[in-house]
VOGU-3710 file (C-alpha; in Angstrom, 3 decimals, decimal comma):
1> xxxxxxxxxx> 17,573/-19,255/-27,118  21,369/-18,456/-27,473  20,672/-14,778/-27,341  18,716/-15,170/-24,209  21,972/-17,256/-22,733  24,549/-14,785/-24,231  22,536/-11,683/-22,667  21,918/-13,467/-19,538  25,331/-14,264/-18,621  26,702/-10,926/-19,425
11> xxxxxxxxxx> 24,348/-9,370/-17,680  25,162/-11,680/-14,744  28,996/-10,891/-15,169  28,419/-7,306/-15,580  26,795/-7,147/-12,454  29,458/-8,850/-10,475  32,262/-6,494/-12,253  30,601/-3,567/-11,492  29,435/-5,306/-8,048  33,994/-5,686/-7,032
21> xxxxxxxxxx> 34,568/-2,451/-8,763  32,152/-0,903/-6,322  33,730/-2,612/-3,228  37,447/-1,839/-4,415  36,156/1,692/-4,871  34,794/2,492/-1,450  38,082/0,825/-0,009  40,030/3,004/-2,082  37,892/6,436/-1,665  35,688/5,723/1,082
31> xxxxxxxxxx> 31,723/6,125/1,785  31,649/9,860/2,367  33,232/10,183/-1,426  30,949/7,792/-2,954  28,457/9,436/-1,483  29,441/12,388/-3,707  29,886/10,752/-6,355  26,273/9,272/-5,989  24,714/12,712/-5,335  25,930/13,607/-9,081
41> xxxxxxxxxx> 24,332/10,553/-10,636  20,908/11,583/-10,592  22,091/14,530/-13,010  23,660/12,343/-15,242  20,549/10,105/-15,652  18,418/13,283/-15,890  20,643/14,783/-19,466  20,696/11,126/-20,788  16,755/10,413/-20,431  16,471/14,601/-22,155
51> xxxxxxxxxx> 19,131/14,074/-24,652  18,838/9,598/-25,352  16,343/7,483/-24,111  13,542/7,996/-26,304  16,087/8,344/-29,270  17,900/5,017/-28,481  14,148/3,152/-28,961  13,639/4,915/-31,858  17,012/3,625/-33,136  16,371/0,040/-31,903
61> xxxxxxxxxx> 12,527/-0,301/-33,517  13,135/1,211/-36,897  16,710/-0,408/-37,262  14,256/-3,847/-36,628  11,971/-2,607/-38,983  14,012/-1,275/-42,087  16,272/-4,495/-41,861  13,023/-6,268/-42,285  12,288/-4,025/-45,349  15,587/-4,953/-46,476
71> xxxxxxxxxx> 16,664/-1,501/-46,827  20,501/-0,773/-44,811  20,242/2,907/-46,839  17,595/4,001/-44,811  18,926/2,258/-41,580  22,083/4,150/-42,023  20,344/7,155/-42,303  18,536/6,551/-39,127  21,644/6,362/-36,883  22,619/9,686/-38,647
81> xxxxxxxxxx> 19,256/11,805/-37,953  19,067/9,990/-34,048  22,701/11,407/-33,715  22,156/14,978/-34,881  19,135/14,583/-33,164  21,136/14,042/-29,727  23,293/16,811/-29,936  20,648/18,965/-30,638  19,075/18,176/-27,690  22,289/17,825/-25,491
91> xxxxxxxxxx> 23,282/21,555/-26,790  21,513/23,524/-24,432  21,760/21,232/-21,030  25,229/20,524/-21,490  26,104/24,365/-21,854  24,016/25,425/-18,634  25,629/22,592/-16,828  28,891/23,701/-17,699  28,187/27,475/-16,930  26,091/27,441/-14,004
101> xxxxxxxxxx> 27,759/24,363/-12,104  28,602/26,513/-9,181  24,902/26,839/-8,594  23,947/23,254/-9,464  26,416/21,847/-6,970  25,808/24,662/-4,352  22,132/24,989/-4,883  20,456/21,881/-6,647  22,894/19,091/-4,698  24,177/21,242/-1,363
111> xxxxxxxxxx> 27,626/19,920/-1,233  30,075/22,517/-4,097  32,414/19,718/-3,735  30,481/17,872/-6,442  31,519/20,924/-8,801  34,503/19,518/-10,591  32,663/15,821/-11,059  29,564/17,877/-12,555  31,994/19,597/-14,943  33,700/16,308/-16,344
121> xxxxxxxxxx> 29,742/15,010/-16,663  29,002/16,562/-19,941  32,161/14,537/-22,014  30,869/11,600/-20,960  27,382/12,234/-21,301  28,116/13,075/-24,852  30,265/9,859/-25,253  27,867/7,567/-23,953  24,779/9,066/-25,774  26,808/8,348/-29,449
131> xxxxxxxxxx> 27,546/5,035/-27,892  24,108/3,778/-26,805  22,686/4,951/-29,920  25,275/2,722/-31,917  24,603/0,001/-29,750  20,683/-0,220/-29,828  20,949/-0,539/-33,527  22,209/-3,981/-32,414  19,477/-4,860/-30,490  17,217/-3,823/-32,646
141> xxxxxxxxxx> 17,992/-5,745/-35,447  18,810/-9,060/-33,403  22,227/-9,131/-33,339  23,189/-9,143/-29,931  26,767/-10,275/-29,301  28,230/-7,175/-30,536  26,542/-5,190/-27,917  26,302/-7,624/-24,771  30,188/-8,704/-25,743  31,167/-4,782/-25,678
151> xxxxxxxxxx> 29,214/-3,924/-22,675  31,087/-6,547/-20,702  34,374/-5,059/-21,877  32,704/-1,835/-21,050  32,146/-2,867/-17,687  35,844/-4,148/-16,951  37,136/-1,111/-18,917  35,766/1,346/-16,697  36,265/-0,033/-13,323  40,638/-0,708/-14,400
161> xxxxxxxxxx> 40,446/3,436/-15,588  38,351/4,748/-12,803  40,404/3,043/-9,855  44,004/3,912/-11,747  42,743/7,307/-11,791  41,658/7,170/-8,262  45,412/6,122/-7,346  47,739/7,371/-9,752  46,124/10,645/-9,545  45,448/10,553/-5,328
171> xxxxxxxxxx> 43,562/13,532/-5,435  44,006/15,331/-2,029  40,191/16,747/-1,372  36,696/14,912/-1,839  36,120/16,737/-5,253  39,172/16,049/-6,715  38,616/12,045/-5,925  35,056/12,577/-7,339  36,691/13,935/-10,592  38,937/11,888/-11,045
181> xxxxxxxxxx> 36,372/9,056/-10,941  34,396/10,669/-13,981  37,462/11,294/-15,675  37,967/7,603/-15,598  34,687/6,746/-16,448  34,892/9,315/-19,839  38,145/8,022/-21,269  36,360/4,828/-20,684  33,426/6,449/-23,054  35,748/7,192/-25,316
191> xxxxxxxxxx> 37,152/3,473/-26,163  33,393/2,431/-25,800  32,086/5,215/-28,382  34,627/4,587/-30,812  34,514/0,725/-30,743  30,627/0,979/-31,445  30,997/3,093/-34,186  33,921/0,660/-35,710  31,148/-2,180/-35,799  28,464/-0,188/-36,853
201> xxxxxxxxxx> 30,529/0,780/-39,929  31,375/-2,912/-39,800  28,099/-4,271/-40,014  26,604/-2,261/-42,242  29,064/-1,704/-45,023  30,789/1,340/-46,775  28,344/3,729/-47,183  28,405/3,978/-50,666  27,421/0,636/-50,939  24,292/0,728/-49,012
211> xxxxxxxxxx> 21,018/-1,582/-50,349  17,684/-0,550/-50,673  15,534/2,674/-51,033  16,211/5,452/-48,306  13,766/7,483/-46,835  12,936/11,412/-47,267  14,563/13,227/-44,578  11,840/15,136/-43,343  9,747/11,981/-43,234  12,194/10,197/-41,049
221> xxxxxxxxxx> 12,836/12,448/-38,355  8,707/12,966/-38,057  9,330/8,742/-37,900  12,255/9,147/-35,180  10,314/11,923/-33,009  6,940/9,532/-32,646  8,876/7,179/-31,397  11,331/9,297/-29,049  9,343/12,263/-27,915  6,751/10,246/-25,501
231> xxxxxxxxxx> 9,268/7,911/-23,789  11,718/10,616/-23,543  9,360/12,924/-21,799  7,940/9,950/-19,412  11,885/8,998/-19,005  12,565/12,590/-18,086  9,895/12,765/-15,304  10,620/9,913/-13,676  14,155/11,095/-13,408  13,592/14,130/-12,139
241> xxxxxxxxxx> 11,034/12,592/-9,285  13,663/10,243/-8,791  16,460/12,745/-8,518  15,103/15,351/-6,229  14,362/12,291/-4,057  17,953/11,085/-3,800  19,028/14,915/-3,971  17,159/15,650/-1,286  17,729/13,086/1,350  21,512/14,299/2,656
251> xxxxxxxxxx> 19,979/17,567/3,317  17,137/15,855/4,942  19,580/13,819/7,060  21,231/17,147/7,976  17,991/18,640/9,458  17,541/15,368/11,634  20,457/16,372/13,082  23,607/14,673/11,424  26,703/17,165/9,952  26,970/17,528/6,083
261> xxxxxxxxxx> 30,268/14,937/6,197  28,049/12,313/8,453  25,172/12,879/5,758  26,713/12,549/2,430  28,496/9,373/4,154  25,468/7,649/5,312  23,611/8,235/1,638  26,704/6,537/0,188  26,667/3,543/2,299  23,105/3,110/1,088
271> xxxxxxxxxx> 22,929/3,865/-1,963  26,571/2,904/-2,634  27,431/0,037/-1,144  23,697/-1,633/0,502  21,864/-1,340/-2,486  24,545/-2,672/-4,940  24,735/-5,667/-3,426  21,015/-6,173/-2,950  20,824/-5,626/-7,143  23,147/-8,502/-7,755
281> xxxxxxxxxx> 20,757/-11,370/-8,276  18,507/-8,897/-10,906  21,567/-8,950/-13,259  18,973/-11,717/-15,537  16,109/-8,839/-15,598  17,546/-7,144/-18,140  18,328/-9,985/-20,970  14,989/-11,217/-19,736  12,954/-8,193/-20,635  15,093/-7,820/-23,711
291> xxxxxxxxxx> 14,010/-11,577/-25,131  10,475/-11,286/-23,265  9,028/-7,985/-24,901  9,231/-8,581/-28,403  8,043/-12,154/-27,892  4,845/-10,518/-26,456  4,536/-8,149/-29,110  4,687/-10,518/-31,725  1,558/-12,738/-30,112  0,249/-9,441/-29,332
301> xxxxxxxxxx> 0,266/-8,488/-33,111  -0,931/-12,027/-34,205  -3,710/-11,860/-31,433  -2,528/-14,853/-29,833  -3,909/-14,044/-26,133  -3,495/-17,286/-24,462  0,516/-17,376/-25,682  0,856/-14,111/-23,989  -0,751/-15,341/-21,328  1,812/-18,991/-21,040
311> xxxxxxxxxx> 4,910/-16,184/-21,787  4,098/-14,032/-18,955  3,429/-17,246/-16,698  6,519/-18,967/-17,133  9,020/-15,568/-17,780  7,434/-13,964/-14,127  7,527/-17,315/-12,130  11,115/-18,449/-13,310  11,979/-14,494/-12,515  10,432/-14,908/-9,137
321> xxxxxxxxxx> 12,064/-18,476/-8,324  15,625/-16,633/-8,560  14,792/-13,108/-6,962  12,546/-14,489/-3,704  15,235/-16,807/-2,593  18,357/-14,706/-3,606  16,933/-11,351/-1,576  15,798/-13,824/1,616  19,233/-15,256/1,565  20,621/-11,655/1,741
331> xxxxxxxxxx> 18,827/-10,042/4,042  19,687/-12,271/6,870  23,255/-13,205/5,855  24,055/-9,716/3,657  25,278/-8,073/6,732  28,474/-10,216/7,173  28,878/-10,113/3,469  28,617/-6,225/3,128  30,762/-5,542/6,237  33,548/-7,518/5,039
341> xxxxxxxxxx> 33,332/-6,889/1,434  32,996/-2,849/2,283  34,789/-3,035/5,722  32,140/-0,617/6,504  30,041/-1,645/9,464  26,964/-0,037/8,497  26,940/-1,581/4,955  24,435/-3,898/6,443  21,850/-1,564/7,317  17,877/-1,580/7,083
351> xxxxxxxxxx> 19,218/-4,917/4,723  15,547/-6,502/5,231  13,434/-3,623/4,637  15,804/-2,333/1,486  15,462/-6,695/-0,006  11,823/-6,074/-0,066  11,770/-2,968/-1,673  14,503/-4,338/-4,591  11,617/-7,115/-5,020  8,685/-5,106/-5,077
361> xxxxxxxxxx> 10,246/-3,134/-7,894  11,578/-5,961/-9,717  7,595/-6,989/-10,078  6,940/-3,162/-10,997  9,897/-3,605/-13,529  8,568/-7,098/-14,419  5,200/-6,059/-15,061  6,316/-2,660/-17,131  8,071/-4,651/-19,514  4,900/-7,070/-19,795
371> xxxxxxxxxx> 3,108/-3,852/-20,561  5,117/-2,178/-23,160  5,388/-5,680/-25,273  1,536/-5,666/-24,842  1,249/-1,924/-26,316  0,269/-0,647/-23,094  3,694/1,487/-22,369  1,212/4,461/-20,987  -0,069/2,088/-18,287  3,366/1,364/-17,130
381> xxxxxxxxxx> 4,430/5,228/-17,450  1,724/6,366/-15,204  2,264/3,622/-12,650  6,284/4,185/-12,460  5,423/8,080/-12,173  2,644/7,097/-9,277  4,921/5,295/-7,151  8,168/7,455/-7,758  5,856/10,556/-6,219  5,166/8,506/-3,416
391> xxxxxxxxxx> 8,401/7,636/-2,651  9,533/11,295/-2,894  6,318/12,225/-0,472  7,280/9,745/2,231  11,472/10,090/1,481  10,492/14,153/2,536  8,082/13,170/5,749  10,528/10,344/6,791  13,659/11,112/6,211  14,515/13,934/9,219
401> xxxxxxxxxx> 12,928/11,683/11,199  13,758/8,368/11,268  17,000/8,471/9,121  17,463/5,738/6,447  15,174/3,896/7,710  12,537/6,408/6,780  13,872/6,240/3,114  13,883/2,543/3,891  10,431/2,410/4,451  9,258/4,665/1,969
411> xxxxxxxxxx> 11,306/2,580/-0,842  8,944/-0,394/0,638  5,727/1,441/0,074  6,431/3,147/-2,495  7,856/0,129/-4,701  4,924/-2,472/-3,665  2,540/0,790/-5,248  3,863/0,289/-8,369  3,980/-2,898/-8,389  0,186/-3,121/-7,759
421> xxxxxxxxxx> -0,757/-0,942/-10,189  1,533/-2,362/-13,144  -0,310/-5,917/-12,357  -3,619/-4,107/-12,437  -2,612/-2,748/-15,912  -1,275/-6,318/-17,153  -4,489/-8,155/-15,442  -6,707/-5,770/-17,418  -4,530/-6,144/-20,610  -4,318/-9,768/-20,857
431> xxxxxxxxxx> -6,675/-11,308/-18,701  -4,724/-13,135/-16,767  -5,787/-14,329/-12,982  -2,935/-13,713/-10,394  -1,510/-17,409/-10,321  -0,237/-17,174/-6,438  0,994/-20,412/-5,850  3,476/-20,788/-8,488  4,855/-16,850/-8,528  4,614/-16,154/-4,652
441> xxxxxxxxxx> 3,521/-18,748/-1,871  6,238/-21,793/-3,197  8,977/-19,226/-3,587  8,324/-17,481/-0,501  7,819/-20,639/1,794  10,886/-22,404/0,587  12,641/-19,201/0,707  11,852/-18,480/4,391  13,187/-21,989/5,109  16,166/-21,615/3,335
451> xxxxxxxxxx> 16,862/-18,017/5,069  16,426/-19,840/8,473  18,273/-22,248/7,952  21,019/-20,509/6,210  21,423/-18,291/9,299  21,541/-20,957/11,186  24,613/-22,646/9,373  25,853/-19,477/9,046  26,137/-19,498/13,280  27,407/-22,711/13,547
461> xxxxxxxxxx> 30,395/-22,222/11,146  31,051/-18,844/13,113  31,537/-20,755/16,218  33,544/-22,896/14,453  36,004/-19,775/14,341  36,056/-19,546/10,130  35,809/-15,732/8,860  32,606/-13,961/8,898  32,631/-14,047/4,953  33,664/-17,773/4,529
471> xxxxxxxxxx> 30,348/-18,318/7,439  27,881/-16,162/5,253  29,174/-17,886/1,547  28,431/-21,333/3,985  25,167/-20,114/5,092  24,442/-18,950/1,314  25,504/-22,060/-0,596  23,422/-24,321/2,173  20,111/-22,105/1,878  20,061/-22,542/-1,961
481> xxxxxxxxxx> 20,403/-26,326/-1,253  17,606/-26,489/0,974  15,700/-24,029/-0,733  16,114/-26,465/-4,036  15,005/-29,259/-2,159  11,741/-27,671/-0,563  10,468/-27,045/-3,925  11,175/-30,152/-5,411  8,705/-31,251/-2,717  6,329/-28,976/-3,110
491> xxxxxxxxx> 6,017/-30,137/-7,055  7,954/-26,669/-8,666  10,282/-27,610/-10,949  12,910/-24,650/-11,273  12,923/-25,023/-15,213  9,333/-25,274/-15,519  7,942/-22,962/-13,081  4,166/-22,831/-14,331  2,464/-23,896/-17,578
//
């Protein structure tokens, strides 16, 4: 239970940090640069789901499993192969990134200003692969106040570096602003990579005075690549549907008619500034599906169907009692909040369609992690792959069309896909009935009433002449109230959610 707690509220603070960093940044740089900045992002998640992911869950379940054995020899010698193993893999990216950036930026993004920020990519990339791989030994083996303590500092770390960069340096062109952020975020890696390898060493000892048996080389990486190769690979392709969608929609904004400059600046207000804030309340997902999956894997092991069953009950309906409410409230009263947070007026944009989508893939996110603790990580796979092609199918029909509310749309459709067809996977897994009341119809009535009504208030205390940010906070803090209330009287208890 305290592990749930400690990752919970540093996931919740992490958000927020990174949440004000944002805002401070896009007063500092402006929208058009973080739109650059966000058009090199999908790169960056592309190398670290080649060169990491699959490697970091390797690290994680046979850290959990060779503690269990007793044996910190042959954990220790599983952080070493993963790491070889990463810059193995990060060799050949990393040096075609760093020769052929011209043509990435020119040809792959369509903006060369995105050049020098590509460039000062492959540092960091290299930094925070080392670091994650340190860091899910942690997690694997249960101990996680060293990493959820670290990634809070991380989190602080990076946005005090990035913004002094951003204004000691005062980089006179759009590139040189977007490099300067990445060289703020990698001297941030390198504090973070260093500081995880301090309490690896910590943990685990001097090596020369490891316990237990370790494990033939050979064997281990055959262990490691198992493990890593098919997440990795379903990782990678998600990424790269997921890239060429956000790649592609400045240049599709461009042939609806807007100028480069008016395109790169709308894709930053979205995905920089709208989207942000609508992620805020899913800060809990993470320590949730972090606490949840194992939990299911041990019933899951012991054949325990109906506790699966009660875990995936009470974990989706609390999730759903926070996210309904908290995405209703924001889409009628996040427009006041992003304008004045962002001073940006078009920070509120498409707000209601974009609140959906952010729910619909919180279930798709939900329901994934349900599936993996369950065994059934292929299900989940396909379904994430399924919907991120149909994004990317309606993101290219939309997009020159109807602008971002195209990609709007699409992220709607697209999202409530995958959610469908992760619940189909989890209904067949566990044979569990869709329990509507509890996950969707409370939430969603006493939500409505509580969006209402915080509009409302949110009205009256504009007429009452207070700041369009104190009158949204009002309208906010009154909708939870009432929201609160409604489902006391419809018989939900917020801690208890469903049996």
């Amino acid at each position: 239970m305290q592990s749930v707690v400690v990752l919970t509220l540093t996931g919740v603070l992490s958000q927020v940090v990174g949440f004000v960093y944002r805002v401070f940044l896009t007063r500092l740089a402006g929208a058009e640069v973080l739109g650059l900045y966000q058009l090199i992002l999908p790169v960056y998640s592309v190398l670290l789901s080649l060169t990491s992911v699959g490697l970091t869950t390797a690290v994680s379940n046979l850290s959990a499993w060779y503690q269990a054995l007793g044996s910190r020899r042959a954990i220790y010698q599983v952080r070493g192969q993963a790491v070889k193993l990463f810059f193995l893999l990060a060799l050949v990216p990393c040096a075609l990134l760093a020769v052929f950036s011209d043509g990435v930026s020119v040809y792959l993004l369509g903006d060369a200003r995105t050049r020098l920020g590509l460039v000062l990519l492959i540092p960091c990339l290299l930094l925070t692969g080392t670091e994650n791989l340190h860091k899910h030994y942690f997690y694997g083996v249960g101990r996680v106040y060293p990493a959820a303590l670290t990634e809070l500092a991380e989190q602080v770390l990076r946005a005090v570096l990035v913004l002094a960069m951003v204004q000691v340096l005062a980089p006179r062109t759009a590139e040189g602003t977007v490099g300067a952020i990445v060289l703020g975020m990698a001297l941030c890696e390198v504090t973070s990579a260093l500081t995880q390898l301090v309490l690896f060493r910590w943990a685990l000892g001097p090596a020369g005075r490891l316990t237990g048996q370790g494990v033939p080389r050979g064997q281990l990486r055959r262990k490691i690549v198992r493990i890593a190769a098919p997440l990795g690979l379903a990782a990678l392709l998600g990424n790269l549907i997921s890239s060429a969608n956000a790649v592609l929609i400045p240049r599709l904004l461009v042939l609806g008619g807007m100028d480069q400059s008016q395109a790169v600046s709308t894709y930053g207000v979205t995905f920089g500034m709208t989207l942000p804030m609508l992620l805020v309340p899913t800060a809990f997902l993470s320590a949730l599906g972090l606490v949840l999956a194992p939990r299911l894997s041990r019933a899951s092991a012991l054949g325990q169907g109906e506790t699966i069953r009660r875990l995936v009950r009470r974990g989706v309906g609390a999730a759903n009692l926070i996210l309904i409410p908290a995405l209703a409230l924001l889409a009628v009263l996040g427009d006041a909040i992003g304008q004045s947070l962002y001073g940006d007026p078009r920070a509120g944009d498409h707000l209601p369609l974009l609140a959906l989508g952010v729910l619909f893939s919180c279930w798709q996110s939900l329901f994934a992690c349900v599936l993996s603790g369950v065994g059934r990580q292929n299900t989940a796979a396909l379904a994430a792959l399924a919907a991120d092609g149909l994004q990317l199918g309606l993101t290219c029909l939309t997009v020159s069309r109807m602008g971002m509310a195209g990609y709007a749309g699409a992220f709607v459709l697209s999202s409530l896909v995958g959610a469908a067809l992760s619940w189909r996977g989890v209904s067949r897994a566990i044979g569990l009935t869709l329990p509507v009341f509890q996950w969707f119809a409370a939430p969603a009535l006493a939500a409505c009433l509580a969006a209402s009504c915080g509009q409302l208030m949110e009205t009256v205390l504009l007429r009452a002449a207070v700041s369009p940010l104190a009158g949204a906070a009002g309208g906010l803090v009154f909708g939870g109230l009432l929201y609160l209330s409604a489902l006391q009287a419809m018989g939900v208890h917020p801690l208890h959610p469903s049996g």
